[in-house]
PyMOL CGO cylinders between C-alpha atoms (Angstrom):
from pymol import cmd
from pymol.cgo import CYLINDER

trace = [
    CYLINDER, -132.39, 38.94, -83.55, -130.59, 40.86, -81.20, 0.3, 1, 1, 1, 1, 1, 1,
    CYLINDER, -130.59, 40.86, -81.20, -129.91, 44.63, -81.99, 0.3, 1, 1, 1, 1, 1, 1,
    CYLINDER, -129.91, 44.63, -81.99, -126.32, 46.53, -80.69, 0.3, 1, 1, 1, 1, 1, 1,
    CYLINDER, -126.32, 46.53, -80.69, -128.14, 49.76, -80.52, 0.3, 1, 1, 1, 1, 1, 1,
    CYLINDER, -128.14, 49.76, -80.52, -130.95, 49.02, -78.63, 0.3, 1, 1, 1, 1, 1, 1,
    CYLINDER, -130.95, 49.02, -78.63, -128.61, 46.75, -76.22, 0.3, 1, 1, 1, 1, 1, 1,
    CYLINDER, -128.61, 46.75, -76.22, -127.04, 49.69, -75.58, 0.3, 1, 1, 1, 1, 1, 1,
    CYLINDER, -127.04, 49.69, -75.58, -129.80, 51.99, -74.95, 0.3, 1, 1, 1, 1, 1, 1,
    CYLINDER, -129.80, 51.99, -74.95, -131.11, 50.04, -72.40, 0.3, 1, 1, 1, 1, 1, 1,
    CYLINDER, -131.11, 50.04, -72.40, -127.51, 49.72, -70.78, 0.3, 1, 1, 1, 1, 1, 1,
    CYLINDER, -127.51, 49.72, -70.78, -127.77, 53.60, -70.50, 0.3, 1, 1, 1, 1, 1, 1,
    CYLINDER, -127.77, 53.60, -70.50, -130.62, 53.48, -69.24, 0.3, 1, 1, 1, 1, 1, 1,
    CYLINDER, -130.62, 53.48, -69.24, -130.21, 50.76, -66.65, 0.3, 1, 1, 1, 1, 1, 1,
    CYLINDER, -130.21, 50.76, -66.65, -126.68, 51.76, -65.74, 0.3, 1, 1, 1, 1, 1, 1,
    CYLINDER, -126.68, 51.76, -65.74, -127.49, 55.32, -64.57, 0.3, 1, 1, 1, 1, 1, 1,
    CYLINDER, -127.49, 55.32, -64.57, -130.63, 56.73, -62.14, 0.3, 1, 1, 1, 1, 1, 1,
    CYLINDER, -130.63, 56.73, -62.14, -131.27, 59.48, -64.73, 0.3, 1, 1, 1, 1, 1, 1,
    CYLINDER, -131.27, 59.48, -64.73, -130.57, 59.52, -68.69, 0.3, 1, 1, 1, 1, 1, 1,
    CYLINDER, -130.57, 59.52, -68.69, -130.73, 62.40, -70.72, 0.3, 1, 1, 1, 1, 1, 1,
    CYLINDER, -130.73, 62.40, -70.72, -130.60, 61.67, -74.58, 0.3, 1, 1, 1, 1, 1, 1,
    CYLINDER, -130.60, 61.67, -74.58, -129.82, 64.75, -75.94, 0.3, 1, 1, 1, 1, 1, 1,
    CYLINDER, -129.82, 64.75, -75.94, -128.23, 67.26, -78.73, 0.3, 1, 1, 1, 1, 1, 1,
    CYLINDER, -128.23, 67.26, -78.73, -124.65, 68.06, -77.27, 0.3, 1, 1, 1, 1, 1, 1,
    CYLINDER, -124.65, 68.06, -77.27, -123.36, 67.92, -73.97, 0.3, 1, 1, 1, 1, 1, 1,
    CYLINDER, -123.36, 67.92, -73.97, -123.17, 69.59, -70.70, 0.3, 1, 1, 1, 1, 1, 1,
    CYLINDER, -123.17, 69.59, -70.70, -120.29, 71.31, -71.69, 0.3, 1, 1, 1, 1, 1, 1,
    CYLINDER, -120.29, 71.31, -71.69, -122.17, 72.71, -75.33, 0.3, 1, 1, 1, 1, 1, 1,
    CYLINDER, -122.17, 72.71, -75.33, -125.22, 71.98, -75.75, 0.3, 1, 1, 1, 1, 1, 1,
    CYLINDER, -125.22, 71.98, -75.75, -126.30, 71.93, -78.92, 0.3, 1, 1, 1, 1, 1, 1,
    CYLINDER, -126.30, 71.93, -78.92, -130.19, 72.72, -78.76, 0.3, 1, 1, 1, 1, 1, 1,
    CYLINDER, -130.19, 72.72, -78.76, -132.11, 75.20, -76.52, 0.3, 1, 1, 1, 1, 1, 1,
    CYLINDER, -132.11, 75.20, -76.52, -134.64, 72.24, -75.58, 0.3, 1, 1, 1, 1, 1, 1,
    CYLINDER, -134.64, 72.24, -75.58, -131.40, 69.99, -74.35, 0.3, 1, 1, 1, 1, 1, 1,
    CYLINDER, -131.40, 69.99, -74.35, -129.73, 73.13, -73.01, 0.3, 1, 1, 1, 1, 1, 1,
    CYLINDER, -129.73, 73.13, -73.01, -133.23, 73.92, -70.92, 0.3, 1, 1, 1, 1, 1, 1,
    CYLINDER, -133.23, 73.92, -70.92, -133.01, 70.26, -69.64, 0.3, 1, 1, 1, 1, 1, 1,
    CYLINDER, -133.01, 70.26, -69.64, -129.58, 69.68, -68.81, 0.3, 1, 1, 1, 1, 1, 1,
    CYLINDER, -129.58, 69.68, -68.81, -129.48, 73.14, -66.89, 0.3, 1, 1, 1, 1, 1, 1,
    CYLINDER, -129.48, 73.14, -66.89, -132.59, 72.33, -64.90, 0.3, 1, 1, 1, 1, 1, 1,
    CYLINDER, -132.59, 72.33, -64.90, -131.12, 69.41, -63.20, 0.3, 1, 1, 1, 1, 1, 1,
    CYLINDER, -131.12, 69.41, -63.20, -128.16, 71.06, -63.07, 0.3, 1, 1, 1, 1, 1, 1,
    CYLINDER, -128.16, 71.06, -63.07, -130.18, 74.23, -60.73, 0.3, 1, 1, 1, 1, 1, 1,
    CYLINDER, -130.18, 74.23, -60.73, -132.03, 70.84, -58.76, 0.3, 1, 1, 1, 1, 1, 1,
    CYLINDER, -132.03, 70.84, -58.76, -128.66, 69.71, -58.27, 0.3, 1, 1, 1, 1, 1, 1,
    CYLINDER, -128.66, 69.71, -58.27, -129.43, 66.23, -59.68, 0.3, 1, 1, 1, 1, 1, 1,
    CYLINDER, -129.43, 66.23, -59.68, -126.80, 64.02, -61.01, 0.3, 1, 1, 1, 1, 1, 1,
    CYLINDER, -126.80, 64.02, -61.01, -127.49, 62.98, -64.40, 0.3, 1, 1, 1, 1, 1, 1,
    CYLINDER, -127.49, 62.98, -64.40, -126.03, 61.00, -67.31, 0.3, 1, 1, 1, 1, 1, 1,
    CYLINDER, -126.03, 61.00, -67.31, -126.28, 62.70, -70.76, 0.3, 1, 1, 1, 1, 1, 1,
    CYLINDER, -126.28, 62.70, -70.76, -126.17, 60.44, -74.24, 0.3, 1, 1, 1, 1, 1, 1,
    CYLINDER, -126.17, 60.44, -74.24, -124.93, 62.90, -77.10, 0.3, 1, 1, 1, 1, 1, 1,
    CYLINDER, -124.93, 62.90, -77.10, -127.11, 61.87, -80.17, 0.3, 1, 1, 1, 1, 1, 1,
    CYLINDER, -127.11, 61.87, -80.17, -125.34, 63.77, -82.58, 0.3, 1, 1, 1, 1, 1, 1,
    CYLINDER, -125.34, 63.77, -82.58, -122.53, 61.67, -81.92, 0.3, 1, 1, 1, 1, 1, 1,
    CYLINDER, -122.53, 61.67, -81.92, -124.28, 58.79, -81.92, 0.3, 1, 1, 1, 1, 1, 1,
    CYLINDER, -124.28, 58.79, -81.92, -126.67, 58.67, -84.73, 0.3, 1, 1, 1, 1, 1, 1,
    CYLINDER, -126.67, 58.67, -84.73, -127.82, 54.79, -84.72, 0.3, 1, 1, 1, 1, 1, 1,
    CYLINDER, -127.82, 54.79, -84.72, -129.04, 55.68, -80.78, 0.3, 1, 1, 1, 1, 1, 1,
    CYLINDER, -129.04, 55.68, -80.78, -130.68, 58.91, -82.43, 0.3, 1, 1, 1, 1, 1, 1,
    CYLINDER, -130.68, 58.91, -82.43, -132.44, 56.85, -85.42, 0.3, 1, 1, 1, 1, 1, 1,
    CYLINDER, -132.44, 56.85, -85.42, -133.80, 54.31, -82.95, 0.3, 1, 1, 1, 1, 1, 1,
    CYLINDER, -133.80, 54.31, -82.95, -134.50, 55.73, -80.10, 0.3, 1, 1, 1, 1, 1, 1,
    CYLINDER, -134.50, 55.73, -80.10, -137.82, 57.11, -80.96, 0.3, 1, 1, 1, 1, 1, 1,
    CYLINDER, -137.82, 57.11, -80.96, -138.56, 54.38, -82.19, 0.3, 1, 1, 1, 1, 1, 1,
    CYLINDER, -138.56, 54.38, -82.19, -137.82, 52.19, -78.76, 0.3, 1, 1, 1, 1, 1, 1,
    CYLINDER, -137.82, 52.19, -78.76, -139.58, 54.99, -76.74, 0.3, 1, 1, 1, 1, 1, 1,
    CYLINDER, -139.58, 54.99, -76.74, -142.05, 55.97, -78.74, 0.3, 1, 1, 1, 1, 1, 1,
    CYLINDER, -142.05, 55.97, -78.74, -141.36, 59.54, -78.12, 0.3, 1, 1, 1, 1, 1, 1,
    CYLINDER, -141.36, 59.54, -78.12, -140.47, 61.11, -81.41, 0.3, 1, 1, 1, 1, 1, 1,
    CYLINDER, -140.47, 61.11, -81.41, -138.43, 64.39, -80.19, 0.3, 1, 1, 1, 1, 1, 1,
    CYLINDER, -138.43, 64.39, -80.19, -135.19, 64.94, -77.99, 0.3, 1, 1, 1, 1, 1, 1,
    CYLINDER, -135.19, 64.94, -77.99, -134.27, 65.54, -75.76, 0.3, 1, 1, 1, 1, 1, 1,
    CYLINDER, -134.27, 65.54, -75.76, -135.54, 62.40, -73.79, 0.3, 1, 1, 1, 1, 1, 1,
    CYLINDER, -135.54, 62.40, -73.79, -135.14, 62.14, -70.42, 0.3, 1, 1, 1, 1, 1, 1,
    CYLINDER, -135.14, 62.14, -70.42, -135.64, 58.95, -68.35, 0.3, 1, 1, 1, 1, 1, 1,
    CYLINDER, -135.64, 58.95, -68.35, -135.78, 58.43, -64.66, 0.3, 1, 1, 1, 1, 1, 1,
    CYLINDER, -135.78, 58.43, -64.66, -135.74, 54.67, -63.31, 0.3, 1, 1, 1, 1, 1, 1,
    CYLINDER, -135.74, 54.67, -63.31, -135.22, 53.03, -66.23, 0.3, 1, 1, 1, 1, 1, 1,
    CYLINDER, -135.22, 53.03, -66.23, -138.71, 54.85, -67.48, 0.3, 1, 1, 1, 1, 1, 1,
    CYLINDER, -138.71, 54.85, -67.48, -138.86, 57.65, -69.90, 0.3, 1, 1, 1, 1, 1, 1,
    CYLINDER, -138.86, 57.65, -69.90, -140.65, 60.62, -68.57, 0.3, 1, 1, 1, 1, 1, 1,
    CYLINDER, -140.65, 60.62, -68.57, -140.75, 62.54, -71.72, 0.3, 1, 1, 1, 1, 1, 1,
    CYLINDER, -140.75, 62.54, -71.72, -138.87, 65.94, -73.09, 0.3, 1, 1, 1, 1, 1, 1,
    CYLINDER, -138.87, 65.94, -73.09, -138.09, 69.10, -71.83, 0.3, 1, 1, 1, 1, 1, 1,
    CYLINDER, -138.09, 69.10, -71.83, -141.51, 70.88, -71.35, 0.3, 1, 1, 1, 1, 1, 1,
    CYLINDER, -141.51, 70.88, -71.35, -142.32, 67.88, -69.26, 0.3, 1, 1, 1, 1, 1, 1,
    CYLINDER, -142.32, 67.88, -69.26, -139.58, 67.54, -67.14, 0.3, 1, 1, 1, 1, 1, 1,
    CYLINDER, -139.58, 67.54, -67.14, -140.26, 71.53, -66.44, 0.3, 1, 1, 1, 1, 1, 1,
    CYLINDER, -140.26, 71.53, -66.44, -143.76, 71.33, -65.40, 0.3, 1, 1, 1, 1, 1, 1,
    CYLINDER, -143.76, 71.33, -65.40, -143.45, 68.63, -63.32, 0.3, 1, 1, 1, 1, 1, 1,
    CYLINDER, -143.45, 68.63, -63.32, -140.54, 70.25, -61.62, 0.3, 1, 1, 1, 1, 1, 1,
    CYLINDER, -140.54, 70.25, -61.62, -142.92, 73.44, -61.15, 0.3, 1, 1, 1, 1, 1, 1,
    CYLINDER, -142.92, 73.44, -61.15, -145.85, 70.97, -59.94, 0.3, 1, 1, 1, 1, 1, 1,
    CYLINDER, -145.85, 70.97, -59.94, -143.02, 69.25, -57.36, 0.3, 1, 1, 1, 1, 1, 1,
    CYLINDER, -143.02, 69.25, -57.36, -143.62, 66.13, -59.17, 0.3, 1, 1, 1, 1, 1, 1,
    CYLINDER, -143.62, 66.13, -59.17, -140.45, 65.95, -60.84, 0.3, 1, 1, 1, 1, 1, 1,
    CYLINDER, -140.45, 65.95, -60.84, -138.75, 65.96, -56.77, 0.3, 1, 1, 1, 1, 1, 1,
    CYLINDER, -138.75, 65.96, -56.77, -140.97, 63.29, -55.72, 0.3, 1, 1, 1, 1, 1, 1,
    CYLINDER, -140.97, 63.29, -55.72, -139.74, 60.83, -58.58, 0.3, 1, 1, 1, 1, 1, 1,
    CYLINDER, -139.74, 60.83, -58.58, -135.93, 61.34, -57.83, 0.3, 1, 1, 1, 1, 1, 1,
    CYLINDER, -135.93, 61.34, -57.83, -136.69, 61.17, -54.19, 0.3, 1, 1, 1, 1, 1, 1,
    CYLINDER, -136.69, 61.17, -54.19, -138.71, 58.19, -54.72, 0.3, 1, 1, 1, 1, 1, 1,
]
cmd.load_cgo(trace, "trace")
């Protein structure tokens, strides 16, 4: 049976090179974890997509679930998920994180 919401997560995450699922938005962040994220791509200058899941609560019950990765924010690269925010920050301090978007 085909589900809206997880139609639409994959759109997101098809449609754009890097997704960030996360409390807020650029703008106002609404969580220090999605604030931490959002601003380290901003400082790598990487263009990024952000889903607000506050706003959008059936992508923030079922996302997890599609993932399974239980915590946001979520950030995917590719099409893949790559995890959260502590993540994404050590593998931009291991270089890692370059390689992928360059990749």
């Amino acid at each position: 049976m085909p589900n809206p919401t997880i139609d639409r997560i994959e759109k997101e995450i098809k449609s754009h090179k890097v997704v960030l699922f996360v409390k807020g938005t650029p703008q106002a962040p609404m969580c220090g974890f999605s604030a931490a994220t959002m601003e380290l791509f901003k400082e790598l200058g990487i263009a990024f997509h952000s889903v607000d899941i506050l706003t959008n609560s059936d992508i923030r019950a079922t996302l997890p679930e599609y993932s399974h990765w239980p915590t946001f924010p979520q950030i995917f690269i590719d099409g893949k998920l790559v995890g959260g925010c502590d993540i994404v920050h050590e593998m931009r301090d291991s270089g890692e994180l370059q390689k992928l978007l360059n990749g």
